[in-house]
C-alpha positions, 0 to 999 in steps of 0.5 A: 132359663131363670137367668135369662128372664132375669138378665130380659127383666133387668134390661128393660127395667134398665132401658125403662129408666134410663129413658126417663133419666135421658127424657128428663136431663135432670141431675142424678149423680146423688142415687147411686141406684141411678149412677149403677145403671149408667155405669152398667149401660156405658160399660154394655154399649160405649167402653169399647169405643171410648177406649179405642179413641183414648188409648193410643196403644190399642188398636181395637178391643175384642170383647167387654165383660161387665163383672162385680166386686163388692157391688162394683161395677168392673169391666173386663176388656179384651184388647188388642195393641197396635204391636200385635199383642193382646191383653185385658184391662181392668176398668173399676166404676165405684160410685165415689169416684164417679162422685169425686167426678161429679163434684170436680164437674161442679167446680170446673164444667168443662173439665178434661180427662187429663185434668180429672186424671190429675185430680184424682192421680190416676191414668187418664184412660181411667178418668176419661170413662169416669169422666163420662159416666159423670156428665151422664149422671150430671145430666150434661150428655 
């Protein structure tokens, strides 16, 4: 019963920032309270999506579980490939990566994914969700 009033509590205080954020388009990718929740709101409602559009492989993904490891945020995602075989996928958000991100962003606006992959030599599904939660903290969507 606890755990539910917290996880309903955490939620709304989430909710209720994230409003504020989104009203005012400002840049917040220097709180790292503030990435944290949009990194945990992108895990929670648009990974799934971005990860059956960028991922050629995938043909859809069965479940996303938001998990931490020394206070980062991992999604755990449950896919299944177009060969018929399924598997899970780890998906890190550590919050210098998403600054090294925000950083390239400053430099470049209106950077891609395989560029951010190259950037920071790593997949480019990877930098594709980092990508993402940095506009998001950068205020550009």
């Amino acid at each position: 019963m606890k755990t539910a009033i917290y996880r309903v509590w955490r939620v709304a205080i989430v909710t209720l920032f994230l409003l504020t954020v989104a009203c005012s388009g400002r840049d917040v990718s220097g709180n790292p309270q503030a990435v944290d929740a949009l990194t945990v709101e992108y895990i929670m409602h648009d990974l799934s999506a971005d990860i059956e559009r960028t991922d050629k492989n995938v043909l859809s993904v069965e479940r996303v579980k938001l998990t931490r490891q020394d206070a980062i945020p991992i999604a755990l995602v449950d896919v299944v490939y177009k060969d018929g075989t399924t598997g899970r996928e780890f998906y890190g958000f550590d919050y210098q990566q998403i600054v090294s991100v925000c950083k390239l962003l400053d430099k470049e606006p209106k950077m891609t994914a395989a560029q951010a992959a190259a950037a920071l030599q790593m997949s480019e599904n990877g930098a594709a969700t980092l990508l993402t939660i940095a506009r998001r903290a950068k205020g550009l969507e």
